[in-house]
Biotite code that builds the C-alpha atoms (Angstrom):
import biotite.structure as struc

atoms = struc.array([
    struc.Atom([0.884, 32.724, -18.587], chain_id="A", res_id=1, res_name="UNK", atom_name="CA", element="C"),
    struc.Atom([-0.547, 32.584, -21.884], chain_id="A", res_id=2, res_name="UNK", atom_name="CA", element="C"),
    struc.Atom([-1.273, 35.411, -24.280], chain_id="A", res_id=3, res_name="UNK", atom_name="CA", element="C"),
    struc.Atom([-2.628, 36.682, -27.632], chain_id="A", res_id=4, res_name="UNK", atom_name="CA", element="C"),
    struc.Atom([-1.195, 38.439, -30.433], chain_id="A", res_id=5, res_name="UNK", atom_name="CA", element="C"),
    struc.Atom([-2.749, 40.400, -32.704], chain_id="A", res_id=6, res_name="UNK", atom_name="CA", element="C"),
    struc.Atom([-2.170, 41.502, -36.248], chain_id="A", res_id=7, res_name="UNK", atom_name="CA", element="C"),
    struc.Atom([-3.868, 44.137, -38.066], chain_id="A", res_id=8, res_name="UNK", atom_name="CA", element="C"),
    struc.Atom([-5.088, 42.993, -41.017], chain_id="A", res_id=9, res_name="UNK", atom_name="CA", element="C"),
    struc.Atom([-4.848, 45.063, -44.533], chain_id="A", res_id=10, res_name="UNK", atom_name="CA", element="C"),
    struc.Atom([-2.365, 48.343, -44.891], chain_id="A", res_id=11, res_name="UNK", atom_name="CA", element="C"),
    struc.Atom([0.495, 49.154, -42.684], chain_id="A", res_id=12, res_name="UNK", atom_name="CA", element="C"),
    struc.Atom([0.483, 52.381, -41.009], chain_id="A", res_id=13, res_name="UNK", atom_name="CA", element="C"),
    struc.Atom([2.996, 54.249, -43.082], chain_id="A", res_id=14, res_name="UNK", atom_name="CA", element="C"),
    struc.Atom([4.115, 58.238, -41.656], chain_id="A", res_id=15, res_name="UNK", atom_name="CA", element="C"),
    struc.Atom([3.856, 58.472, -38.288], chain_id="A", res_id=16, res_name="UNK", atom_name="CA", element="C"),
    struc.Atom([6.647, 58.812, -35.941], chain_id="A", res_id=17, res_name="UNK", atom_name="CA", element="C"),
    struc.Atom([6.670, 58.754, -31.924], chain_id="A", res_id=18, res_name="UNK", atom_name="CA", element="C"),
    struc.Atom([8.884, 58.654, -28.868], chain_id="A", res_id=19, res_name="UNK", atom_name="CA", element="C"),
    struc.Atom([7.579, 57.777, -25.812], chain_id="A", res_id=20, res_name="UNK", atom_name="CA", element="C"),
    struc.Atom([9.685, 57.504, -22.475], chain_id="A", res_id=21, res_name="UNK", atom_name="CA", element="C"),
    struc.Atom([8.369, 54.918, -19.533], chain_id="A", res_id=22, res_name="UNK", atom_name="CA", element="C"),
    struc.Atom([8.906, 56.450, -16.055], chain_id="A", res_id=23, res_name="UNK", atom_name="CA", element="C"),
    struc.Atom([9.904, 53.878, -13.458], chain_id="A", res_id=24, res_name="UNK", atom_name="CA", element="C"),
    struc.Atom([10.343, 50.501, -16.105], chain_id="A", res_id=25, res_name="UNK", atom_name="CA", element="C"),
    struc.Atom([11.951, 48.150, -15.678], chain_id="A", res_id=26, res_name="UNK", atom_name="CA", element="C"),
    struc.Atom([12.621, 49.023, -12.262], chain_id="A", res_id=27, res_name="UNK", atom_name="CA", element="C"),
    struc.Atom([12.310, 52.506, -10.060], chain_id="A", res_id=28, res_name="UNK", atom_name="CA", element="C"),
    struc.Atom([14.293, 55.363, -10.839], chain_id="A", res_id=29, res_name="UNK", atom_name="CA", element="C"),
    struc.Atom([15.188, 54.083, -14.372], chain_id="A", res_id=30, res_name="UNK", atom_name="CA", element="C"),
    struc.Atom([13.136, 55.327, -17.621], chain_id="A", res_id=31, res_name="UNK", atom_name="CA", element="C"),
    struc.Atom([12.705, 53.468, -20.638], chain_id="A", res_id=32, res_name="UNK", atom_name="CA", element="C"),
    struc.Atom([12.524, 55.259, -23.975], chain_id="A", res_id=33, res_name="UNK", atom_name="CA", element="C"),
    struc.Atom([10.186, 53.495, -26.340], chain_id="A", res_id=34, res_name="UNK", atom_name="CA", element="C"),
    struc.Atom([10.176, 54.738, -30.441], chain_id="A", res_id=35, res_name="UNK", atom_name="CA", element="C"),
    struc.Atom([7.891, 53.865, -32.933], chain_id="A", res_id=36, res_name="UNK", atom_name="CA", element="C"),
    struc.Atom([9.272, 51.967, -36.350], chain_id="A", res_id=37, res_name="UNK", atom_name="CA", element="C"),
    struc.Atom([7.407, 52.129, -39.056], chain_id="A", res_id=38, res_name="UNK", atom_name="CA", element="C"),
    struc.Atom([9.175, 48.735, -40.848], chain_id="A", res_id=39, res_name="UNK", atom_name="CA", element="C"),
    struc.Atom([8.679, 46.521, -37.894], chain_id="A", res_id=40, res_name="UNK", atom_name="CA", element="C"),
    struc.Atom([5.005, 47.857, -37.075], chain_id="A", res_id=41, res_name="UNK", atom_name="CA", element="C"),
    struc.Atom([6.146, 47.977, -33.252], chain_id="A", res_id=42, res_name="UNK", atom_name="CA", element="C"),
    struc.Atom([7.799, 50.006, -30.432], chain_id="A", res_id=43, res_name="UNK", atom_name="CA", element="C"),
    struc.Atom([11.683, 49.605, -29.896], chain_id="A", res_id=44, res_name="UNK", atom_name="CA", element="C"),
    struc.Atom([13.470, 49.632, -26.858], chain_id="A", res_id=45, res_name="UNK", atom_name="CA", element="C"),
    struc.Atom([16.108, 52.778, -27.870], chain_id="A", res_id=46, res_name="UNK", atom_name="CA", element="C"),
    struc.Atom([17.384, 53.939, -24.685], chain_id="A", res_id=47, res_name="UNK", atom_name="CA", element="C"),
    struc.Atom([17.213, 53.171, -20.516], chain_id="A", res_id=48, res_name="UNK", atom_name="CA", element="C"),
    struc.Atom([18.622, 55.864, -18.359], chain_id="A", res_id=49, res_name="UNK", atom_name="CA", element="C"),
])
């Protein structure tokens, strides 16, 4: 399945910090803790339970 990526173009966002947690990902039951990082631009994976 194809798919796009996308780039912002100009600044980086510089500041901001959030955790998120996914209910039910990757599978039922489990949660998946997503947290921003500010040097990679992107969500990282930092905890299943």
């Amino acid at each position: 399945m194809p798919f796009t990526v996308t780039v912002p173009a100009g600044e980086f966002i510089r500041g901001l910090s959030k955790t998120v947690d996914v209910a039910d990902f990757p599978s039922l039951g489990k949660t998946t803790r997503l947290e921003w990082q500010e040097s990679t631009q992107n969500f990282a994976i930092t905890g299943v339970r």
